[in-house]
TORKOL-4160 file (C-alpha; in steps of 0.2 Angstrom, whole numbers, padded with zeros to 4 digits, m for minus):
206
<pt num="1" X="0001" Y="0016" Z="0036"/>
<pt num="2" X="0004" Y="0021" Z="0018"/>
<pt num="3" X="0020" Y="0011" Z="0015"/>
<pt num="4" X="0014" Y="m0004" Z="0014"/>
<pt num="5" X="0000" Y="0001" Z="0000"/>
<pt num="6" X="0005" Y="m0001" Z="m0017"/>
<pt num="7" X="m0004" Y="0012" Z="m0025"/>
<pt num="8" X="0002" Y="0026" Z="m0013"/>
<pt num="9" X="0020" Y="0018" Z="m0017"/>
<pt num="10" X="0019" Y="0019" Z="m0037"/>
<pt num="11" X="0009" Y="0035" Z="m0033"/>
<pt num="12" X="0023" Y="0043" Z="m0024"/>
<pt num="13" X="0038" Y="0034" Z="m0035"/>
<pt num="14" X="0032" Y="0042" Z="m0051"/>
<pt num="15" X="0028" Y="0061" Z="m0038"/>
<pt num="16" X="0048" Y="0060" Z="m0035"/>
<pt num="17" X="0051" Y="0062" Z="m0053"/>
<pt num="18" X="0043" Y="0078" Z="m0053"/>
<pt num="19" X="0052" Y="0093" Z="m0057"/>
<pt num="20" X="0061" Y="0097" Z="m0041"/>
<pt num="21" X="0056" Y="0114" Z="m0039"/>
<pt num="22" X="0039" Y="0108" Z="m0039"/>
<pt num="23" X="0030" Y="0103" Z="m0024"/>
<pt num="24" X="0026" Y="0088" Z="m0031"/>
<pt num="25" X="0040" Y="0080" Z="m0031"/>
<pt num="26" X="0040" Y="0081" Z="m0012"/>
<pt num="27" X="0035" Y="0063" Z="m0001"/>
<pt num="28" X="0020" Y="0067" Z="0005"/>
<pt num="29" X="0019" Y="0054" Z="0018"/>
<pt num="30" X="0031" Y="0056" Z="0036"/>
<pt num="31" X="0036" Y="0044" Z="0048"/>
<pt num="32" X="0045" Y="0044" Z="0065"/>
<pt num="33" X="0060" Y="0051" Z="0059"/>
<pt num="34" X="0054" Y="0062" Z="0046"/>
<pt num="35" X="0041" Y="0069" Z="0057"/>
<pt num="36" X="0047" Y="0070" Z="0073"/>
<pt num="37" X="0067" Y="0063" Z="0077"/>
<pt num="38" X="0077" Y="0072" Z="0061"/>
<pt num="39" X="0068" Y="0090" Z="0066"/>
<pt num="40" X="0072" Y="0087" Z="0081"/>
<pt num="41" X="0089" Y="0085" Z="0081"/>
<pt num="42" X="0091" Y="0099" Z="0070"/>
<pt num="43" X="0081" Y="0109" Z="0083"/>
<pt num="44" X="0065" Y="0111" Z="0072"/>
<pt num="45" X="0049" Y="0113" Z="0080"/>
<pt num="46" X="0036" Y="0102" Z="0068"/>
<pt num="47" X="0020" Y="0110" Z="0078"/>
<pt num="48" X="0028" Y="0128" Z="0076"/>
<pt num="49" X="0031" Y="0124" Z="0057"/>
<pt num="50" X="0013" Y="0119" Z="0055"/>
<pt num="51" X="0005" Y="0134" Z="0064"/>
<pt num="52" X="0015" Y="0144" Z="0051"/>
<pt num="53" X="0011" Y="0138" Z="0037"/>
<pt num="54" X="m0008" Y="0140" Z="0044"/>
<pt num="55" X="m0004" Y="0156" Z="0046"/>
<pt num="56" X="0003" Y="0161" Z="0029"/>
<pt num="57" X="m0010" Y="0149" Z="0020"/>
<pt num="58" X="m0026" Y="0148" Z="0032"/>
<pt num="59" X="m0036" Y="0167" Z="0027"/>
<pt num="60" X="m0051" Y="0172" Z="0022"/>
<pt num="61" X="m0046" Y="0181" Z="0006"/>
<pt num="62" X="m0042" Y="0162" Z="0001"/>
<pt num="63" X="m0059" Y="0157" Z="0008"/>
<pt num="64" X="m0073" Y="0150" Z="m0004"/>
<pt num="65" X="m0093" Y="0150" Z="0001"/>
<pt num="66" X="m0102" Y="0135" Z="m0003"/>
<pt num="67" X="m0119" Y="0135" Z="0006"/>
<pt num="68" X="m0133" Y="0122" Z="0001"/>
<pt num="69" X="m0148" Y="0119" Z="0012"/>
<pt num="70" X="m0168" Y="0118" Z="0008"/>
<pt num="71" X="m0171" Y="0136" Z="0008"/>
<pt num="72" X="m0173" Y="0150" Z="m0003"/>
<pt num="73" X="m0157" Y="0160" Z="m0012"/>
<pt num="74" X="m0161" Y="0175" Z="m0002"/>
<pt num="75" X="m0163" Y="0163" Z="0017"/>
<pt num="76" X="m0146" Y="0156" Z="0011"/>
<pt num="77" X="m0135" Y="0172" Z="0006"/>
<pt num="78" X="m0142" Y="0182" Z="0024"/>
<pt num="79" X="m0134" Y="0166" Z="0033"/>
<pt num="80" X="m0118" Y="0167" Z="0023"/>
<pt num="81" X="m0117" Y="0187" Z="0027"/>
<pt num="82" X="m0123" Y="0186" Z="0045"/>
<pt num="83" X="m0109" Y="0172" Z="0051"/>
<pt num="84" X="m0096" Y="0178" Z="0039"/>
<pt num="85" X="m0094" Y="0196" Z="0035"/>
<pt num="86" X="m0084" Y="0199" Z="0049"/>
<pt num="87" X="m0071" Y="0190" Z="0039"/>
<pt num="88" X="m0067" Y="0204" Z="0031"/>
<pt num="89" X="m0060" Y="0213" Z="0044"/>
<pt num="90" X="m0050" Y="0200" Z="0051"/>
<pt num="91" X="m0042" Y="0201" Z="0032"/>
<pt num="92" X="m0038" Y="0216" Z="0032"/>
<pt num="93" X="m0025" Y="0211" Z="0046"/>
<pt num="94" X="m0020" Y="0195" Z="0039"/>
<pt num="95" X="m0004" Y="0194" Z="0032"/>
<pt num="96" X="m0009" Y="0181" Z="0018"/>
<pt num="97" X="0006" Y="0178" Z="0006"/>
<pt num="98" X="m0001" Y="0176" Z="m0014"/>
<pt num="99" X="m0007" Y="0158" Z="m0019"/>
<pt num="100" X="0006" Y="0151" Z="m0026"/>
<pt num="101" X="0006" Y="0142" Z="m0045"/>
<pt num="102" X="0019" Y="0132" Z="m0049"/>
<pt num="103" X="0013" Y="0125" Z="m0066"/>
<pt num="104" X="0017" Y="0139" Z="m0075"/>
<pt num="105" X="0034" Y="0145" Z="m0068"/>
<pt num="106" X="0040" Y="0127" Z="m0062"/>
<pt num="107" X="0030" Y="0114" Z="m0072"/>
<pt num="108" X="0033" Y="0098" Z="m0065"/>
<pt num="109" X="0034" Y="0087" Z="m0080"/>
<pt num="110" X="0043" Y="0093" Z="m0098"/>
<pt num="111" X="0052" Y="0086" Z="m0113"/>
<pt num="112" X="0064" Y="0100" Z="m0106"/>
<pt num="113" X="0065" Y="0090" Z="m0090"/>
<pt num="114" X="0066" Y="0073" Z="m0098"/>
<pt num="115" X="0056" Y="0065" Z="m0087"/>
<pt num="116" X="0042" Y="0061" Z="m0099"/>
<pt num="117" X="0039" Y="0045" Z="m0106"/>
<pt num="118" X="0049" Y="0035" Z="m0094"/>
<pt num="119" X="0043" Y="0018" Z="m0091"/>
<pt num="120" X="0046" Y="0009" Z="m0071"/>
<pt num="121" X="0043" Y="m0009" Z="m0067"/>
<pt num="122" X="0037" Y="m0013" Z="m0050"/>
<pt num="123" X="0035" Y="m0031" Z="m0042"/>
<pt num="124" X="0021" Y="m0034" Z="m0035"/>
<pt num="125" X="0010" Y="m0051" Z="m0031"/>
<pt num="126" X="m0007" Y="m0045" Z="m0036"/>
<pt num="127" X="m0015" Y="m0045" Z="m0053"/>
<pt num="128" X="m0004" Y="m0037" Z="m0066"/>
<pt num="129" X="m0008" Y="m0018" Z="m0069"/>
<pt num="130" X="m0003" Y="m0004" Z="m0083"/>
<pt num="131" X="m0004" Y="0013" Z="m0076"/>
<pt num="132" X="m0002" Y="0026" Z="m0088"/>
<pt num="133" X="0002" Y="0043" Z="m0084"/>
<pt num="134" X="m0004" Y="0060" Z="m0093"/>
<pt num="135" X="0002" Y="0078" Z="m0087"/>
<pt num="136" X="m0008" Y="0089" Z="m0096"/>
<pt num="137" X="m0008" Y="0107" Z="m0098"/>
<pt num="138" X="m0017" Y="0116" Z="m0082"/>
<pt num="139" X="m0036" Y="0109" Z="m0079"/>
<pt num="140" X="m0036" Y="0122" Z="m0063"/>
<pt num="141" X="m0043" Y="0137" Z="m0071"/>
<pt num="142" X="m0055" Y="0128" Z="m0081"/>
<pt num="143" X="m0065" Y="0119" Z="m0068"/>
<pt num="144" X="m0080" Y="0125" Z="m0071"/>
<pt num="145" X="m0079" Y="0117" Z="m0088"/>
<pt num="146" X="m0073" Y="0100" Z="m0080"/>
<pt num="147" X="m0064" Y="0097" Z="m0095"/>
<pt num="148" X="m0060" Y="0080" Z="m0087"/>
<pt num="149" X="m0076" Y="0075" Z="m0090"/>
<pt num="150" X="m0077" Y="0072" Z="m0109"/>
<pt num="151" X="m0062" Y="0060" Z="m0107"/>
<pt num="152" X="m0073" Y="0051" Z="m0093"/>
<pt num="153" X="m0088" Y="0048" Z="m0104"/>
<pt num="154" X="m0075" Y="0044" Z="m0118"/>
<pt num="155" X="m0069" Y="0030" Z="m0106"/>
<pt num="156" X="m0084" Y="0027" Z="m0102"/>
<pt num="157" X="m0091" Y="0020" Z="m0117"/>
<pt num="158" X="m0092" Y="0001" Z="m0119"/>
<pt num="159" X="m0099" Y="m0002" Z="m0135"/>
<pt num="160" X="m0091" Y="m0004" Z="m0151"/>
<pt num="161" X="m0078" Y="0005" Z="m0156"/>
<pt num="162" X="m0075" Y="0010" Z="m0139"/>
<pt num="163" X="m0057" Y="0008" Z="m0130"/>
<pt num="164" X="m0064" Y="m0007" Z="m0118"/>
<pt num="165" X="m0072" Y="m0014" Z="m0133"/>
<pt num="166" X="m0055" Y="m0014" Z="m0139"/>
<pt num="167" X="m0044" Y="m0022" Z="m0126"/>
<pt num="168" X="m0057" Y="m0035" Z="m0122"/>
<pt num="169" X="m0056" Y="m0040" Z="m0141"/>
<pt num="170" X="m0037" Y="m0038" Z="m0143"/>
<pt num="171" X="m0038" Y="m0049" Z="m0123"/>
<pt num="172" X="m0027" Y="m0036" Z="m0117"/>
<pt num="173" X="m0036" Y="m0030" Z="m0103"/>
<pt num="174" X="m0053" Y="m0036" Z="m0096"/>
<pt num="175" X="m0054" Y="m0018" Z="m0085"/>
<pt num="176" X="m0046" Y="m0001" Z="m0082"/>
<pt num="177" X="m0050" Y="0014" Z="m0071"/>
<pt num="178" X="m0044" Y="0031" Z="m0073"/>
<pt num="179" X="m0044" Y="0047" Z="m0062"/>
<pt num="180" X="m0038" Y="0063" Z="m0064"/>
<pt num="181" X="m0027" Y="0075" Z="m0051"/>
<pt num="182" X="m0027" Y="0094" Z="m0052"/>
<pt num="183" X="m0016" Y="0105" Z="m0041"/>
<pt num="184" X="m0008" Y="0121" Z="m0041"/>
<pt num="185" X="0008" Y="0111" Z="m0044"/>
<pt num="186" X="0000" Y="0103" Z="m0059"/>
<pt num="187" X="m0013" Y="0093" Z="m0066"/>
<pt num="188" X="m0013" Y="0075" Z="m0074"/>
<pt num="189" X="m0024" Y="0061" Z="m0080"/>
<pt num="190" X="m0021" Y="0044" Z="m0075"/>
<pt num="191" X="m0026" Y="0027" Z="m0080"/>
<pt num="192" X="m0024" Y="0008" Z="m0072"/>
<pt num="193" X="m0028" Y="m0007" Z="m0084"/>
<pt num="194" X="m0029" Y="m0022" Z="m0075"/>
<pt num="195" X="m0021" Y="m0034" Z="m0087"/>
<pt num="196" X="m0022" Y="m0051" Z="m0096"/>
<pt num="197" X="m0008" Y="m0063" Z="m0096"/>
<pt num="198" X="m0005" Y="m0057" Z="m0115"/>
<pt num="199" X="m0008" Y="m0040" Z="m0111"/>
<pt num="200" X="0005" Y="m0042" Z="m0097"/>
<pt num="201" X="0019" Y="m0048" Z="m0110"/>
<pt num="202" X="0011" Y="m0034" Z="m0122"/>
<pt num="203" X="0011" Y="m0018" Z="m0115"/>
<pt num="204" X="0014" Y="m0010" Z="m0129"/>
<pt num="205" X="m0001" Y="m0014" Z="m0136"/>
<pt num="206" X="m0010" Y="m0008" Z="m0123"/>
């Protein structure tokens, strides 16, 4: 189902650049062959590799407690502990292997790697679009920051002086979105300008 959808396909095209010792640069979407005939004729079992990786991933020490309801702080934390301490001792017999973190040991974009900066065109019959994309250092261990978030409201901003302002003046773009992704295998920032007939002869610009 996520063949034919354009932005899963230049999602996934710019993925398989990726360094290839990191998990991003695997095809995150199967089909008949990948999913079912190929392991088979290699005598793979997909449902036995999928209750492993459960196993090996799927544990309370990775577990994380969010519990909202209209009670007080004290009604909420007795729920938590009466349905979930008994966690703990199914941990002490799970054999969990360490969260893995790729960005550090395997980033998956570098200068190193040359695969930054690297511009793909892609046909398409819709509207013409720009998408820029920004690795950036790891946003993971500063989400409760959201360091993400200034660039939003930067992005934001219509007024003057502002980037739409900007684009709409230069007639460039008339609209762009942007979204962020952050992973253990990395993190990014992406934008998508939907583009002018100048714009679309004047990426550079953009």
């Amino acid at each position: 189902k996520n063949q034919p959808d354009m932005t899963r396909r230049l999602w996934h095209l710019w993925h398989s650049k990726a360094n290839p010792e990191n998990p991003m640069h695997q095809f995150a979407t199967g089909d008949l062959q990948t999913l079912k005939l190929r392991p088979e004729a290699q005598n793979k079992s997909l449902v036995q590799a999928l209750r492993e990786f459960h196993r090996r991933n799927y544990c309370p020490s990775r577990l994380h407690l969010v519990l909202v309801g209209n009670s007080s702080t004290d009604d909420l934390l007795s729920l938590g502990h009466r349905h979930f301490d008994a966690l703990a001792e199914v941990s002490k017999d799970s054999q969990c292997t360490p969260r893995p973190v790729y960005f550090l040991d395997h980033p998956p974009f570098s200068k190193k790697l040359q695969n930054i900066g690297r511009k793909f065109t892609v046909g398409t019959h819709g509207t013409p679009e720009m998408w820029v994309v920004l690795p950036t250092l790891p946003l993971r261990p500063h989400y409760k920051e959201l360091p993400e978030a200034y660039i939003w409201n930067a992005l934001a901003h219509y007024g003057p002086g502002s980037l739409k302002a900007l684009l709409l003046r230069e007639d460039l773009s008339q609209s762009y979105s942007y979204t962020a992704e952050s992973t253990v295998a990395g993190s990014s920032i992406m934008l998508m300008f939907s583009l002018t007939e100048r714009g679309a002869k004047n990426t550079d610009l953009v």
